[in-house]
Structures are given as C-alpha cells and as structure tokens.
C-alpha positions in Angstrom: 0.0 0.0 0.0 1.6 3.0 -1.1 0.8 6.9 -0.1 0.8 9.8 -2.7 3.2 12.2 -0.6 4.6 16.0 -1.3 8.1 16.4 0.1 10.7 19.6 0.6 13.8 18.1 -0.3 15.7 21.2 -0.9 14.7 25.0 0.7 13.5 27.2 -1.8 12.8 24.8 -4.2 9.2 22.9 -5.1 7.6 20.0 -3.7 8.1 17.2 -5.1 5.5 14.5 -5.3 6.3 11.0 -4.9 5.0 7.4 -3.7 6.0 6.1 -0.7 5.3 2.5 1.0 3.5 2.8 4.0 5.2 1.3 6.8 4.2 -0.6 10.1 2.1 1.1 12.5 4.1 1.7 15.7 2.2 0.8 18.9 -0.5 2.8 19.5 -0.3 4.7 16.7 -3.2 5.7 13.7 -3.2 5.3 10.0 -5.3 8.3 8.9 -6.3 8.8 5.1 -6.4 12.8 4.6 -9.3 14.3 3.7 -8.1 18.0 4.1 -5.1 19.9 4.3 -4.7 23.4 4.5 -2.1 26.0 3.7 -0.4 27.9 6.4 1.3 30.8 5.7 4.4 29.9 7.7 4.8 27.3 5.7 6.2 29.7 3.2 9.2 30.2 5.8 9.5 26.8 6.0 10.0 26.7 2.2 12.3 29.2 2.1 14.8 28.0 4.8 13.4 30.7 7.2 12.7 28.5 10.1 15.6 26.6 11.9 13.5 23.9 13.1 13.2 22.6 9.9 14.9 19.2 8.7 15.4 18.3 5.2 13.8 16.0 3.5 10.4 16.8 4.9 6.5 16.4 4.2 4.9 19.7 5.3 1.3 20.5 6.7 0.8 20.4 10.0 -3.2 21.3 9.9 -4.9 18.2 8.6 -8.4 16.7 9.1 -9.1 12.9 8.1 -10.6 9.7 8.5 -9.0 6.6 10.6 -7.9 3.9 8.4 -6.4 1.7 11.1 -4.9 1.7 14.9 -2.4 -0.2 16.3 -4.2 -0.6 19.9 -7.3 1.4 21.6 -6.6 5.1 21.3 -9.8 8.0 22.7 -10.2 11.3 21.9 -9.8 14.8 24.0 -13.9 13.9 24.8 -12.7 10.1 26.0 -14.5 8.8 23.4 -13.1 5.4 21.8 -12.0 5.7 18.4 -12.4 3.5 15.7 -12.1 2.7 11.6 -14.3 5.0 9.2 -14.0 8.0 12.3 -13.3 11.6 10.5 -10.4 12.8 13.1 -8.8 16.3 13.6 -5.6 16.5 15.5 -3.6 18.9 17.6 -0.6 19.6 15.3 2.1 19.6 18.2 2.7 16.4 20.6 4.6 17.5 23.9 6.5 15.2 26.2 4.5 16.3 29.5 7.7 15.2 31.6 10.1 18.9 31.0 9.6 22.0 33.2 7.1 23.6 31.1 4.9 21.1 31.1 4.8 19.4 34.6 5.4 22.7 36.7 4.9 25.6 34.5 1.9 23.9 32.9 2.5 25.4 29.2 2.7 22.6 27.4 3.0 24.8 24.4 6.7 25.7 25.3 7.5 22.2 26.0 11.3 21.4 25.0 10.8 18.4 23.0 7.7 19.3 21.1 7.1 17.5 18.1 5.2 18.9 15.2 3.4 17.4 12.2 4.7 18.6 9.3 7.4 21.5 10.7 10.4 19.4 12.8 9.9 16.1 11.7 11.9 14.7 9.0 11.3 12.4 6.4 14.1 10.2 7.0 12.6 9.2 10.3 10.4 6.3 11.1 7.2 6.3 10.7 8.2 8.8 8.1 4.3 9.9 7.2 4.1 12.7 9.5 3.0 15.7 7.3 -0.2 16.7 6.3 0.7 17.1 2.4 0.3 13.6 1.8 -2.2 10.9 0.8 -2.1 9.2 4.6 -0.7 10.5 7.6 0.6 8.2 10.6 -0.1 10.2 14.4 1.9 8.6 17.3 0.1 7.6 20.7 0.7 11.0 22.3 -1.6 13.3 19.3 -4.4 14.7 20.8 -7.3 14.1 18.7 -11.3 15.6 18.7 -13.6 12.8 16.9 -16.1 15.0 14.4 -19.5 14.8 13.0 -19.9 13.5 9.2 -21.7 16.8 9.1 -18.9 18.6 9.4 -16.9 20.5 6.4 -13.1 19.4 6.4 -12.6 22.3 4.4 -13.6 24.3 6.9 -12.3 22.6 10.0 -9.0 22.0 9.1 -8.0 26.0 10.1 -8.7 25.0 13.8 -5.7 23.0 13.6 -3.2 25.9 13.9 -4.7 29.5 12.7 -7.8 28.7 15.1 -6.2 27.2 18.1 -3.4 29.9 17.8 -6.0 32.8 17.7 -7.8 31.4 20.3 -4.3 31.2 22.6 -4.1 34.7 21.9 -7.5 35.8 22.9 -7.3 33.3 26.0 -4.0 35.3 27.0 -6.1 38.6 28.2 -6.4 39.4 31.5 -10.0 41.3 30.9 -12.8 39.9 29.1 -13.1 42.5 25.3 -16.8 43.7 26.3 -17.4 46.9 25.3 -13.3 46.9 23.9 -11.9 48.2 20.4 -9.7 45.3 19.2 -7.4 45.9 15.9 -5.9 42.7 13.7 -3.0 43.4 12.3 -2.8 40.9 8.8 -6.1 39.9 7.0 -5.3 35.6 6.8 -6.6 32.7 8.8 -5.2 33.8 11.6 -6.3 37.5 11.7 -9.6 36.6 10.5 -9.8 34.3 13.4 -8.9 36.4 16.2 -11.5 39.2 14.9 -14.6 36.8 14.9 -13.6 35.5 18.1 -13.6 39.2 19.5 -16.7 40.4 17.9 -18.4 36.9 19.7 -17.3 37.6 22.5 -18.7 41.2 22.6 -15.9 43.4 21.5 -17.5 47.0 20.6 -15.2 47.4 17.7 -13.5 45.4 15.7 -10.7 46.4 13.2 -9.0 44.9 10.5 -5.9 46.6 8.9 -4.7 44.5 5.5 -3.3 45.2 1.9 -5.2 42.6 0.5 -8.4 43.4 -1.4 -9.6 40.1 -1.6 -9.1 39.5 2.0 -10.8 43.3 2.6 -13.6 41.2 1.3 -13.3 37.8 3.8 -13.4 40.2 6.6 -16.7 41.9 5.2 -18.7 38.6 5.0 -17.9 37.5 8.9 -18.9 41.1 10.0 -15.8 42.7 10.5 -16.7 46.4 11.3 -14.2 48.2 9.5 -11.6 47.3 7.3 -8.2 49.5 6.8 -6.6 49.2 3.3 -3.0 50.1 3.8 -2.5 50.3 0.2 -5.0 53.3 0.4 -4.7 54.7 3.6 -1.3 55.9 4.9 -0.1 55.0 8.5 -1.4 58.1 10.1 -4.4 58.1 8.5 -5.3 54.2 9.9 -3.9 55.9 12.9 -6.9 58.9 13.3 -9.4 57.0 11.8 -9.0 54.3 15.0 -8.6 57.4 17.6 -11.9 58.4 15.6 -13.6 55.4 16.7 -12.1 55.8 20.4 -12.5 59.3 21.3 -9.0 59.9 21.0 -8.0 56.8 23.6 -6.8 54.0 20.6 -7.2 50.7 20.6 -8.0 48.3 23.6 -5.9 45.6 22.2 -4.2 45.1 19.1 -2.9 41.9 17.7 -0.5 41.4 15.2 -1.3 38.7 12.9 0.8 39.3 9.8 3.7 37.3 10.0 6.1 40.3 10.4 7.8 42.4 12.5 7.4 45.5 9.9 4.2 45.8 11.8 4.8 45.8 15.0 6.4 49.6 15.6 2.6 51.0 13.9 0.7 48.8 16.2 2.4 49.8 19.5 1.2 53.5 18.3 -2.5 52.5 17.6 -2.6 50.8 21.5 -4.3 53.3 24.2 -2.6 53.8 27.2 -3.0 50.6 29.6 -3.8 48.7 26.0 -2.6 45.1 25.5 -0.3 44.8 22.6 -0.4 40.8 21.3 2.6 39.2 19.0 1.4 35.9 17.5 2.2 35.9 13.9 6.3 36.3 13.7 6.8 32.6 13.5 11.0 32.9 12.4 13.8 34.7 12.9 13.5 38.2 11.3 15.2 41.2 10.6 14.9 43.5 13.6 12.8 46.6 14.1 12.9 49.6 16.3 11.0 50.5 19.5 10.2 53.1 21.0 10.5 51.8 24.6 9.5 55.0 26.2 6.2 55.1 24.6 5.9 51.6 26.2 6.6 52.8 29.6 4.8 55.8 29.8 1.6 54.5 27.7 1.9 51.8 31.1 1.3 49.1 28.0 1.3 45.3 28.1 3.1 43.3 25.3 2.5 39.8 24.8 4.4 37.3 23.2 2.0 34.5 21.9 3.4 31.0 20.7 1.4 28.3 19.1 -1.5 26.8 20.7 -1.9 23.6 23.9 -4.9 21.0 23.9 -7.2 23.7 25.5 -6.9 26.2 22.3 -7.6 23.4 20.1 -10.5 22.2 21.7 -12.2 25.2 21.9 -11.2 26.5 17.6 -12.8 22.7 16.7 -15.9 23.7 19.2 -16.4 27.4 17.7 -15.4 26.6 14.3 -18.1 23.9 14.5 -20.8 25.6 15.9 -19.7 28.5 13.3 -18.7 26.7 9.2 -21.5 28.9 7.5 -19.6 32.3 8.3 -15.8 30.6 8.3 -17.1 29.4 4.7 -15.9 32.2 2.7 -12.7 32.2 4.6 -11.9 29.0 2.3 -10.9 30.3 -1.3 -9.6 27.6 -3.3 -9.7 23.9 -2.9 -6.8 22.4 -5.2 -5.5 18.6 -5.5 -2.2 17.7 -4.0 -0.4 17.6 -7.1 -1.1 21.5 -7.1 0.7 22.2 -3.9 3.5 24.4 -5.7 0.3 26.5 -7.1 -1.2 26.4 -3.6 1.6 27.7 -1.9 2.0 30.8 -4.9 -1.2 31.9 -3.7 -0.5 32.3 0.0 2.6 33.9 -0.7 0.8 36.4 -3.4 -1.6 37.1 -0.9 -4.2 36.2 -3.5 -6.3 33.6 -1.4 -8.2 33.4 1.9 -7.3 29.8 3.1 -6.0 27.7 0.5 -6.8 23.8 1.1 -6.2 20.3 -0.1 -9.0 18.1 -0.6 -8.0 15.8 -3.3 -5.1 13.5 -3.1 
C-alpha cells in the first residue's frame, strides 16, 4: 500500500510528489487517510529556509483533518471517546513530552522542550516517516491529541482549527479582561487574523478592526462582519492611525494583535494601542530582521506586550468547538480547494496574498 506524498527536499525549491510504501504502525499509533489539508502561511518560511526547526527532506502540513484507516491498539479522543475505523479525526498539530519544566510545573505545554510537530520538525528520513499533512495518509503517534467530528462537518472548513484557530484562540485566552465593550485591531487579513477578529466580535468586543493590503481578504473580513476594514494600500499610517482614535475618542485601541507574520508591523501597532492597552505578537513565527521600538512610549503609555506562541490542547479544543458551531460564516474564509499535485500553485497563492485559506481536498 503506497501513499501519494509531497516532500521539501531542498529550501527554496518545489515540492516534489512521490509514492511512498506505507510502513508498520508503531504501537499505539493511527493510520489516517487525509481528507483535508490546509495552507499555512508559515509554511512559506519553512520553504524558504526561514525557520531553523526545519529538517530536510520533509513532508509539510501540519493542519490536517481525516478519517481513521487503522490503529495499532485502543486510542480515545480529548472527549474520551473510543475511536475507531471510518471516524473523521482532527488532530492537535504539536505532541509534547508532559515530563520537561514547562509542562509538569509551569503547565505550558505549548513551550514544551521536545515538542514534536506534524509537518514542521519532523523529517522524512525518520520512522514512521508519514508525518506531514501534504500527503495521501498520515501516521499520528500515541501522544496526538485528537477531537472525533461529526460527518456533518466541512473538512474544508475545519482544518484551520488546527493551527490558525487554536493559535487565535491562545491569543485571545491570554487577556487578563474579558473584550466587552473593547476596540480590538488585527494586524494581517489571513486565517489567523480573520480568526482572532470573529472570536472578538463573539465575544462582545465593541469594535473590531482589520488593517490589511489585500483586497480580496478586505472582502473575507466583510462577510464575517468585520466592522471596518483598513486598506493600507490606500490609507497611509497616520491616517489608519486617526481613523481608529476616531472610533475611540481619542483613547486608541484596547488591544491590538499582530497577525501578519512580520515584524514590519509591529512599531505601527504599539502606536494604535491606548494607554494601559494590550499589545499581542502571534504571527512572527521565524527569525526576522529586527525593528525599532520606541520603549518609552511603552513605559509611559503603562502598556502590556505579549508574546504568543502556538497553541496547547485547550486552544484546540475550543477552535474545533467554535469553528463547529460557526462553518457557515468561516465558509468564505476557504478560497480555493486544489489537489495535491497543485501544492506548488497552492503555496503561490499564499505567498501572493491572493487567497483566503487555501486547502487540499483531493489526493
């Protein structure tokens, strides 16, 4: 039996498709047949060489959504549910060793020191080799957390709870106040902005705020409700910057959160923040060239700045529970739908900004 599989064999170059033998199960472990795989846009660093935990060769994806083919031994979900053959599966992307410091004292799994993730630090040339989601099958070790769904569910839609939901949902979780009555701007208009702003407006944020140079994600944010949308190609920096002290009488922004994969952005959004505000990093994903700030306008604005990283059991529970109870408006946040052997395409329309969420259904 043999898996259709996309593999990065050299940075900066494209995937290349191959067929692979599926191997033994290891004890405990699932066989899972893909059914959807989206497009992340750190992958693009990954591609490019930008991210040092990356081995080479390696299958990429690390947001998948699938159904159980066979286990090796009795497996439940986060729910304690028993799993079984023909069960469509999502999985937390990241496995942690719950033995290190930060996960047995601190209790942040998500900084755990040997956490293993589908599809970023595992390599190819290690057994049980299928552990990215750009392939035909995908094998998860005993550790992966994984939430059974419904067969009404839309893969399509569910596979962003994997990582842009359960991140977003970290970041929101991270507040020390509840965002009643608050003015939240999203720095960056993909999966993961689009995610944090819903979140806020649900959970009763007065304003919500989207600053992005993408028309076509301008028009993502507009179906989910997104009161106002910045175009940056348009409007010049202090112009965003009036338009939101418009909106605030003259205060700024309750909380900002940078969601654009850069740090080019963050210097602008420590300016937007109010004083007392709550400034959130939790899109730089690599190493990047530095910026300046101004750290006395961080001391005497009395501002908080948060550094968010990836997403624990908890965050993925509850992205899978609100992007369940939510597919209609996350719909149009899915753009394209392409085959595996279109992965090269896939990824050129992440990195052109020219697509929502870009995901694999066809392998």
């Amino acid at each position: 039996m043999k898996a259709k599989i996309a593999v990065l064999e050299g940075f900066k170059k494209p995937l290349v498709i191959k067929h692979f033998d599926i191997p033994p199960l290891p004890q405990g472990s699932i066989l899972v047949k893909m059914v959807a795989s989206g497009i992340c846009g750190s992958d693009l660093h990954m591609v490019d060489g930008e991210d040092p935990r990356v081995p080479l060769p390696i299958i990429l994806g690390h947001e998948g959504v699938g159904e159980i083919v066979e286990i090796n031994g009795e497996k439940k979900d986060l729910n304690g549910d028993t799993l079984k053959k023909g069960d469509l599966i999502i999985w937390d992307r990241g496995v942690v060793c719950g033995e290190c410091y930060f996960c047995k004292v601190l209790k942040t799994p998500y900084l755990c020191e040997n956490r293993k993730i589908y599809g970023i630090n595992r390599s190819f040339k290690d057994y049980p080799y299928l552990t990215g989601a750009y392939a035909e099958y995908i094998i998860l070790e005993k550790k992966t957390e994984i939430l059974k769904l419904s067969s009404k569910t839309d893969p399509t839609v569910l596979v962003m709870a994997g990582c842009s939901g359960a991140t977003a949902v970290h970041a929101i979780d991270s507040l020390e106040d509840n965002l009643l009555d608050k003015t939240v701007v999203v720095q960056g208009g993909g999966p993961l902005g689009i995610f944090a702003l819903a979140l806020s407006k649900f959970q009763g944020a007065k304003n919500t705020i989207l600053i992005t140079g993408s028309s076509f994600r301008k028009e993502i944010a507009e179906k989910i409700g997104v009161d106002v949308v910045l175009d940056r190609t348009i409007l010049k920096e202090e112009e965003r910057i009036n338009k939101i002290l418009d909106m605030t009488y003259g205060k700024g922004a309750d909380v900002v959160i940078e969601a654009t994969g850069t740090n080019k952005a963050i210097p602008e959004g420590l300016r937007i923040l109010r004083k007392g505000g709550t400034y959130i990093v939790v899109g730089v994903a690599s190493p990047q060239e530095k910026v300046p700030v101004d750290f006395y306008d961080v001391s005497s604005k009395n501002i908080t700045i948060k550094g968010v990283w990836v997403s624990d059991a908890e965050h993925f529970k509850k992205a899978v529970s609100f992007l369940e109870k939510n597919q209609d408006l996350f719909a149009p946040v899915v753009t394209h739908k392409i085959s595996l052997d279109e992965i090269n395409h896939g990824l050129d329309l992440v990195r052109e900004r020219k697509a929502g969420k870009v995901v694999i259904e066809k392998f």
